[in-house]
LOMI-876088 format. One line per 10 residues: for each residue x, y, z of C-alpha. Coordinates in steps of 0.05 Angstrom, whole numbers, plus 5000, padded with zeros to 4 digits. Example, Ala and Ser with C-alpha at 12.3 -4.5 7.8 and 13.67 -1.06 7.14 Angstrom:
5246 4910 5156 ~ 5273 4979 5143
//
This chain:
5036 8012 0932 ~ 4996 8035 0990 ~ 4975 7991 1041 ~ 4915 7946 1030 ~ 4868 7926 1100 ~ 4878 7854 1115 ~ 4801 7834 1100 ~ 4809 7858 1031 ~ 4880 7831 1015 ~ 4859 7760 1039
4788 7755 1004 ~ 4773 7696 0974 ~ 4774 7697 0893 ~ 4752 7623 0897 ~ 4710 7578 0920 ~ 4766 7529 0945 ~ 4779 7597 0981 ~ 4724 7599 1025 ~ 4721 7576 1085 ~ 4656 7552 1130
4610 7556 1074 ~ 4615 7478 1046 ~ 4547 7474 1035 ~ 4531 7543 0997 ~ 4594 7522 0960 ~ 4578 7452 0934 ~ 4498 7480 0920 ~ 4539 7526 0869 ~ 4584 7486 0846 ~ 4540 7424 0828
4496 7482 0797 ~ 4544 7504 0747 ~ 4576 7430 0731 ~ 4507 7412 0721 ~ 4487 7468 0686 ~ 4427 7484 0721 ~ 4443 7562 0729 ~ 4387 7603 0768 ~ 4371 7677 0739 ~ 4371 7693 0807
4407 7679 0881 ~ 4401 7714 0948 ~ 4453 7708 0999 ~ 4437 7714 1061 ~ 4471 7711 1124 ~ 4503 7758 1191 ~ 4560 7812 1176 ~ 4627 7785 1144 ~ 4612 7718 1121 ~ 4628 7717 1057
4559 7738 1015 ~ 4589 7798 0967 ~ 4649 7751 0961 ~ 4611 7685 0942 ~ 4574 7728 0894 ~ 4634 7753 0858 ~ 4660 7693 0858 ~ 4598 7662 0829 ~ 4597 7721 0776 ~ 4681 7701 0750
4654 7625 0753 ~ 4601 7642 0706 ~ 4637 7696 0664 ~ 4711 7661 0659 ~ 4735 7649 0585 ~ 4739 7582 0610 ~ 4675 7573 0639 ~ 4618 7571 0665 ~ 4667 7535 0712 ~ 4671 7506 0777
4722 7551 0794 ~ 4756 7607 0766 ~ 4822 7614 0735 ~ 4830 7689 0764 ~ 4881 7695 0702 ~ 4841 7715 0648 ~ 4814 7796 0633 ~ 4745 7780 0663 ~ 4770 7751 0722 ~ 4817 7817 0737
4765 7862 0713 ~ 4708 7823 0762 ~ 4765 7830 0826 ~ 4780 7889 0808 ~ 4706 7911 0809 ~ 4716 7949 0728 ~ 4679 7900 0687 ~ 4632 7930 0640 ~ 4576 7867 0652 ~ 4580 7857 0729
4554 7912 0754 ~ 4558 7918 0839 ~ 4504 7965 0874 ~ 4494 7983 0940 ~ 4420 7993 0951 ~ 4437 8032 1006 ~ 4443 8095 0960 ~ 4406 8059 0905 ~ 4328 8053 0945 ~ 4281 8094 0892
4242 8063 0841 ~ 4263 8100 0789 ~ 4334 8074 0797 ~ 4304 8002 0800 ~ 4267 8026 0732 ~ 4337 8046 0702 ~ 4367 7973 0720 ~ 4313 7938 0689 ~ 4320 7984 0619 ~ 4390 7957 0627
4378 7887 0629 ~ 4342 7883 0563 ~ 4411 7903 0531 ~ 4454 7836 0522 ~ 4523 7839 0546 ~ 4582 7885 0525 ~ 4632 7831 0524 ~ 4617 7779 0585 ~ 4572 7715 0580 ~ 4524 7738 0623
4504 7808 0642 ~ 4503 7806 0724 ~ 4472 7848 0780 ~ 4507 7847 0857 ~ 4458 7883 0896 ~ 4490 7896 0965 ~ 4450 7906 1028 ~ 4383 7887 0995 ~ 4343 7889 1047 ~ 4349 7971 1048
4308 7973 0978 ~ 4249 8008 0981 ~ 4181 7975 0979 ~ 4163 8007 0907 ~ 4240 7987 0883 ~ 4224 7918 0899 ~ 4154 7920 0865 ~ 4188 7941 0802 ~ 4242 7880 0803 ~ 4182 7839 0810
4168 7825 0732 ~ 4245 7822 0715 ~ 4247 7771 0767 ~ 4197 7735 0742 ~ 4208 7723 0673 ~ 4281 7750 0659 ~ 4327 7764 0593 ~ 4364 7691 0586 ~ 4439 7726 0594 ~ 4421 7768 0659
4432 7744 0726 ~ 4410 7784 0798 ~ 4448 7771 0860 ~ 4430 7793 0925 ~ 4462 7798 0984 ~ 4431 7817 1055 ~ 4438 7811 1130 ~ 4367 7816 1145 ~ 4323 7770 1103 ~ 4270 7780 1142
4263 7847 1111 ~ 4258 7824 1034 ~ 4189 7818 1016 ~ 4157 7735 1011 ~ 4141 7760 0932 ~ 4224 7768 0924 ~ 4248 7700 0966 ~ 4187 7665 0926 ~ 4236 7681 0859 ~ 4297 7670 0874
4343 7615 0894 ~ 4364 7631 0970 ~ 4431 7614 1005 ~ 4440 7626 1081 ~ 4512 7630 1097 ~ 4529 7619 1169 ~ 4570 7647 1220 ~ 4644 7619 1227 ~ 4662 7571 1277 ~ 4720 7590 1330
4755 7537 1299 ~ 4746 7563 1229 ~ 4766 7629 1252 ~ 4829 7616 1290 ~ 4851 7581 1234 ~ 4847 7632 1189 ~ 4884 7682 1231 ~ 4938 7640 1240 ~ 4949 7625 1172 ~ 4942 7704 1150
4996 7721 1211 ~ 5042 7676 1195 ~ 5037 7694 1116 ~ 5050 7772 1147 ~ 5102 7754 1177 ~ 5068 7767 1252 ~ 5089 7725 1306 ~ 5014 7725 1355 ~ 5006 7680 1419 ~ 4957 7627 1414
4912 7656 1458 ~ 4914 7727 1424 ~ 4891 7689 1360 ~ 4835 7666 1412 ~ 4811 7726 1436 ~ 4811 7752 1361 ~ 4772 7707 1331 ~ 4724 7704 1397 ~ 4718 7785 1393 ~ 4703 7767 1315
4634 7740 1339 ~ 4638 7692 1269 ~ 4647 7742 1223 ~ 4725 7735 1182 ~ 4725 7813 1154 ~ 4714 7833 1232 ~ 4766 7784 1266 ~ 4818 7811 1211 ~ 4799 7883 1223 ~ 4811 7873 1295
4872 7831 1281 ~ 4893 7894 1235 ~ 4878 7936 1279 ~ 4930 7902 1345 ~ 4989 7891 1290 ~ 4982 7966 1291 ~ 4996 7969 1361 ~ 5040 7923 1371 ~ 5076 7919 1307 ~ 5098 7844 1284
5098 7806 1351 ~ 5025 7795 1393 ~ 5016 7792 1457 ~ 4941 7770 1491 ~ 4958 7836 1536 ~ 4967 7877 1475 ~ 4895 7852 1460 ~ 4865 7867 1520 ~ 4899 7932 1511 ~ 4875 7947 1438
4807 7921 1450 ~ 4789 7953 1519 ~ 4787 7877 1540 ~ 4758 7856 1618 ~ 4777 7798 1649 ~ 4736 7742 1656 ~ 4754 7773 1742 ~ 4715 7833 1727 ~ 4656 7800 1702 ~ 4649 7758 1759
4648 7811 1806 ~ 4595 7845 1768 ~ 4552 7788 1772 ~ 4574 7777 1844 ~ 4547 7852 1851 ~ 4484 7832 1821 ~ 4470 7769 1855 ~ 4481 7811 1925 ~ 4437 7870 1892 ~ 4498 7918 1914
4486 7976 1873 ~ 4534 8018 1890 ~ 4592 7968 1870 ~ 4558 7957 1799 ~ 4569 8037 1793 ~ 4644 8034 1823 ~ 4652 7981 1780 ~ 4635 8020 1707 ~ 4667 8079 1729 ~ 4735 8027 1728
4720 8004 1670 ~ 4703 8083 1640 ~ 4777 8108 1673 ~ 4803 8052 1628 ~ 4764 8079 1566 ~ 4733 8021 1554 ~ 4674 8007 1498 ~ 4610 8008 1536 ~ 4574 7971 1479 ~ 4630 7926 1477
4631 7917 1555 ~ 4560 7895 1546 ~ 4568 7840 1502 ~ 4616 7814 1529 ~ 4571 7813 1599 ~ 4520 7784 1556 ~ 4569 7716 1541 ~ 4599 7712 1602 ~ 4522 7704 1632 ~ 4511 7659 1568
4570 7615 1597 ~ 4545 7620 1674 ~ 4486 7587 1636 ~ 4512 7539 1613 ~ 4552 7513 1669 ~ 4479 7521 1726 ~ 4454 7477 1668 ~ 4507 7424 1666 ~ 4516 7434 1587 ~ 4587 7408 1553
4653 7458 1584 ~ 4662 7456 1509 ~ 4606 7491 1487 ~ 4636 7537 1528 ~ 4675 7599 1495 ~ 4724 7612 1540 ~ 4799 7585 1562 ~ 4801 7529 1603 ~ 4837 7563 1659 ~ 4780 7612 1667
4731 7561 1674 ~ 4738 7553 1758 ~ 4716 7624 1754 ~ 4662 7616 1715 ~ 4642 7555 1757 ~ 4647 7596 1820 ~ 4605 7652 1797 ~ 4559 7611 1777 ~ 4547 7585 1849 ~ 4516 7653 1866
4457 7648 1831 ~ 4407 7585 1824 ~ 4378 7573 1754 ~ 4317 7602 1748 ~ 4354 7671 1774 ~ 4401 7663 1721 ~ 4343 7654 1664 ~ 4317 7718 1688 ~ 4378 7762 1688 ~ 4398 7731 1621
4332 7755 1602 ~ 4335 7822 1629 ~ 4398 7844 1603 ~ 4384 7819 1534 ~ 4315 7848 1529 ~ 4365 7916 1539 ~ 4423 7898 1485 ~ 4389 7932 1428 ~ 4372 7998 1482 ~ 4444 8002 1494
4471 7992 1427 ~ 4425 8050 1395 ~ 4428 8093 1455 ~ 4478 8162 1451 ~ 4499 8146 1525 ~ 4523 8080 1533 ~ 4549 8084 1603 ~ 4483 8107 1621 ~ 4440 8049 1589 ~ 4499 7997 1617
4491 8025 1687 ~ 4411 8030 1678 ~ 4413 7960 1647 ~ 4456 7924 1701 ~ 4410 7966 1761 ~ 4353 7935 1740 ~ 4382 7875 1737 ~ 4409 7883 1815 ~ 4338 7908 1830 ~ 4294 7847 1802
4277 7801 1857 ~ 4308 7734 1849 ~ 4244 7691 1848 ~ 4245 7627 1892 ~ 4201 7570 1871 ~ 4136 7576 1905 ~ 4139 7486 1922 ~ 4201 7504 1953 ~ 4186 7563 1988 ~ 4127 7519 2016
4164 7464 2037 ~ 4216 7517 2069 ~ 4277 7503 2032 ~ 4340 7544 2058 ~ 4364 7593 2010 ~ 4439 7564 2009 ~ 4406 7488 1991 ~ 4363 7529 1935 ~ 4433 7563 1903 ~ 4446 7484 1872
4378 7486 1829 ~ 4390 7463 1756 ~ 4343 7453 1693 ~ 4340 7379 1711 ~ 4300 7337 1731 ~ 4302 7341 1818 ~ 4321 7259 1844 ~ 4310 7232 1906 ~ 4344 7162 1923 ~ 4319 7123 1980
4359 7057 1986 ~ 4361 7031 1916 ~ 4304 7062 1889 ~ 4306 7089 1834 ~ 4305 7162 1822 ~ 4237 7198 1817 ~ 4214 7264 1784 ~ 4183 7308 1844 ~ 4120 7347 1804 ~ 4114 7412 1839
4030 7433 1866 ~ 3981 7444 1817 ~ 3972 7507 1861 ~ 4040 7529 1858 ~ 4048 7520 1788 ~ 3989 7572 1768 ~ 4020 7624 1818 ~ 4078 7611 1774 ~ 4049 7619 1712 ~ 4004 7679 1741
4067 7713 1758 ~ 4099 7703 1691 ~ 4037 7727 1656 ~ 4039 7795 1690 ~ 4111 7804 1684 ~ 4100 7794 1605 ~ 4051 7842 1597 ~ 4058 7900 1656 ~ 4137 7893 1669 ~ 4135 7934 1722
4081 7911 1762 ~ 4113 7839 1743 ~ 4176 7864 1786 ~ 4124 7887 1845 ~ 4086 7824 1849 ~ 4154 7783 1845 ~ 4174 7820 1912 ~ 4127 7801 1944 ~ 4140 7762 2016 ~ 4091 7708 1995
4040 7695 1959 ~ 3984 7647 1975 ~ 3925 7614 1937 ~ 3864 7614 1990 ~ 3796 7592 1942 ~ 3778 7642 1901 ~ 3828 7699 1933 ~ 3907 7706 1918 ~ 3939 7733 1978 ~ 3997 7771 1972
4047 7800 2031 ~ 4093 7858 2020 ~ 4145 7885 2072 ~ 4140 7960 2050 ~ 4078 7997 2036 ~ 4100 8026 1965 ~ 4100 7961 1936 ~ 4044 7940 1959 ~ 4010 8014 1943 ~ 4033 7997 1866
4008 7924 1862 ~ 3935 7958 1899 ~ 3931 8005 1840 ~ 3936 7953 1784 ~ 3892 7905 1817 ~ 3826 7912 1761 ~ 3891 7892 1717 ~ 3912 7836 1749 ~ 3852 7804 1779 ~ 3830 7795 1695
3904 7766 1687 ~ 3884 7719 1740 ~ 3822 7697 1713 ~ 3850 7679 1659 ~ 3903 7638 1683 ~ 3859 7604 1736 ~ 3808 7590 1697 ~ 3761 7629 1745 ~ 3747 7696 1777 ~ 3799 7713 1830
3809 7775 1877 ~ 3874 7808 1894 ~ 3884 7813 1964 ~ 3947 7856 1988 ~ 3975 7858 2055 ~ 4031 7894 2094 ~ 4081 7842 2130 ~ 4073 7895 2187 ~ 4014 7947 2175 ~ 4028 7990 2233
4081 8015 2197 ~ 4059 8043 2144 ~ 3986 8070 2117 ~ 3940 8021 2079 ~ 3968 8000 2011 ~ 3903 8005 1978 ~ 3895 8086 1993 ~ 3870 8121 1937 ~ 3890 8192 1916 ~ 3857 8233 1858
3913 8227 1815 ~ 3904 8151 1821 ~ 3832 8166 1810 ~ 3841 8214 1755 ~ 3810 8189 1687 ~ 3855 8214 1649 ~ 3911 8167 1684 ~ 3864 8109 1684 ~ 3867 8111 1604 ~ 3944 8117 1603
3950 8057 1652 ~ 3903 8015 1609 ~ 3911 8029 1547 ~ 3991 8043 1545 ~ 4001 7995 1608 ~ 4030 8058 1645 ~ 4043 8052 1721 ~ 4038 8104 1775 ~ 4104 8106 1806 ~ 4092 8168 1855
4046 8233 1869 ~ 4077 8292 1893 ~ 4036 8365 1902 ~ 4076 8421 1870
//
């Protein structure tokens, strides 16, 4: 027989099978025990978690000479015939190739017919969420009032994406993601029924890499036996996968913290001469900032998804950055995971990605900046509450300016909806409220020429966030260096530009005469 992949040998045929799904499990279960059978179910939930697989499983339960049963016997012909994906009255489409109404139109001809053989005559609709908008119109009636013996099951990993007329109709099951736990379990059990011998914290990187979905962690798993034939090494991982260390990411967020540029680049060109997976290297950057997170924030080391010898690295990276500078490279870098998973160049969006991270001015609280905080005391800065103990008084929750505050929110504002310019203003040296002006101080003069340009822009964001009308007054920390920032130049001036800038929220970088 020829070999069969790992995920498919070890699905589930029943529901004692299943594993980190209890609660779609026992919804089912009480359903058929009570018999209170829905015409129709969608089940919904991320890659690999067990939807197409609970719906077969539902489909024997129903269908089993010995049902409608709580579980089935996987002995009898329907059973086979339902595994094997051959019965004549369970009928499995992917709506992927199967989008047009007039398919739709054929299905629904179909289900006036009563079954060949089965109890019930049952649709598995794979991927439903890829049905067209007319295909979906035409299940609508069917839906609605269906044949007694037919019963739809969908299955999708964006739900989001079937239409409120559809969910309104059906019965709807989110399955969730896998724990760690769940998953490392799993693999362990499946290696040592293989035969593989696998180091505990190969199983761990596995199941981690698995990012809660079972049919991925056993195609990876799959995929190192293959390498390293029946004995598992966490290096043979690392080599398999294209793994980093938690040591490389550290650096690279030591690179961004210093804005070092140039060692972000030497860095990914390592990590290319070592063929790793750019989109892979990326999400992994993305947890290893989730963790740094999660230790600036003092949350629970075991919400933490890493080994415990890693953590004094994680702990020391962490030390780089203070809070809020975290929150906004977190929030950089994701706002660019779904630019580098579409885009043809990785490397290129990685290295664009992590540069702008490196560029992005890390932000220091105005209340401190005011009260002239040293920038090693302002590394410590955590989403709690700041304390002050005097004696034995108690602690007591400093409230930063009213003033401060709107420059805060001001700043946010702009960053939300002119990026760019958000970047600008957040260089700036300071920025002071002085009555009905906001002064702001740059140290070079293209800055300041960009934040001059999009003033009309930003003196309405003000107003808004003030509550009144305030002007924009920009300033060069030495203006005998450079020419005024608020020089015009007929490009600037050009109307044509002035439409792109406000209605596309476009921003002149530079003007050059050709």
């Amino acid at each position: 027989m020829s070999y069969q992949a790992l995920a498919r040998k070890y699905r589930p045929q029943s529901f004692s099978d299943v594993i980190g799904q209890d609660t779609v499990v026992r919804t089912l279960q009480n359903a058929i025990e009570g018999k209170r059978i829905h015409h129709a179910y969608l089940f919904a939930g991320v890659r690999g978690v067990g939807k197409t697989t609970a719906a077969r499983i539902l489909a024997k339960a129903l269908n089993c000479i010995k049902g409608p049963t709580t579980e089935p016997c996987n002995e009898c012909v329907i059973c086979s015939e339902i595994t094997e994906g051959i019965d004549m009255d369970v009928r499995e489409i992917d709506a992927a190739t199967y989008t047009g109404v007039d398919n739709i139109r054929e299905l629904r001809d179909t289900t006036q017919f009563q079954p060949a053989r089965d109890r019930n005559r049952i649709f598995i609709i794979d991927e439903a969420h890829m049905l067209s908008t007319g295909a979906w119109n035409a299940l609508l009636k069917i839906l609605e009032e269906p044949p007694a013996h037919v019963v739809f099951m969908f299955a999708t990993t964006e739900i989001n994406k079937v239409p409120s007329t559809i969910i309104s109709r059906v019965q709807k099951l989110m399955l969730r993601k896998i724990t760690l736990d769940e998953l490392i379990a799993r693999i362990r059990k499946i290696s040592a029924s293989e035969g593989i011998e696998a180091d505990k914290s190969a199983i761990e990187i596995i199941a981690r890499r698995g990012e809660g979905s079972v049919r991925d962690s056993l195609s990876l798993l799959d995929q190192v036996i293959a390498f390293s034939g029946r004995s598992i090494s966490a290096t043979d991982v690392a080599t398999v996968l294209g793994l980093s260390d938690i040591n490389f990411f550290a650096r690279i967020a030591g690179y961004i913290a210093d804005g070092d540029h140039g060692a972000i680049l030497e860095a990914l060109d390592e990590a290319a001469e070592t063929g790793r997976d750019f989109k892979m290297l990326y999400r992994d950057l993305l947890s290893f900032v989730r963790n740094l997170l999660l230790v600036a924030g003092n949350a629970n080391e075991s919400m933490l998804a890493v080994a415990p010898e890693d953590l004094p690295t994680i702990r020391e990276a962490a030390k780089k950055f203070s809070y809020s500078e975290l929150l906004r490279v977190a929030n950089l870098l994701l706002r660019d995971d779904e630019t580098v998973n579409r885009a043809e160049h990785q490397r290129l969006a990685v290295e664009i990605a992590l540069l702008k991270a490196a560029t992005f001015p890390r932000l220091r609280a105005v209340e401190e900046a005011l009260a002239g905080t040293p920038k090693a005391e302002r590394r410590s800065d955590s989403p709690v509450r700041q304390t002050a103990k005097v004696g034995l008084e108690s602690p007591t929750y400093v409230k930063p300016e009213p003033t401060a505050a709107d420059i805060d929110a001001f700043i946010e504002r702009v960053q939300k909806a002119r990026p760019l310019i958000g970047g600008y203003l957040a260089a700036a040296k300071s920025r002071r409220r002085d009555g009905n002006r906001l002064l702001l101080t740059f140290s070079d003069s293209f800055t300041a020429e960009q934040i001059s340009g999009a003033k009309q822009a930003l003196e309405q964001i003000a107003a808004e966030v003030f509550g009144e009308p305030v002007s924009i007054d920009v300033q060069l920390d030495n203006p005998a260096a450079s020419a005024p920032a608020s020089k015009s130049s007929p490009l600037r001036d050009d109307p044509v530009v002035q439409a792109f800038q406000k209605h596309l929220g476009a921003d002149l970088v530079d003007s050059r005469k050709r």
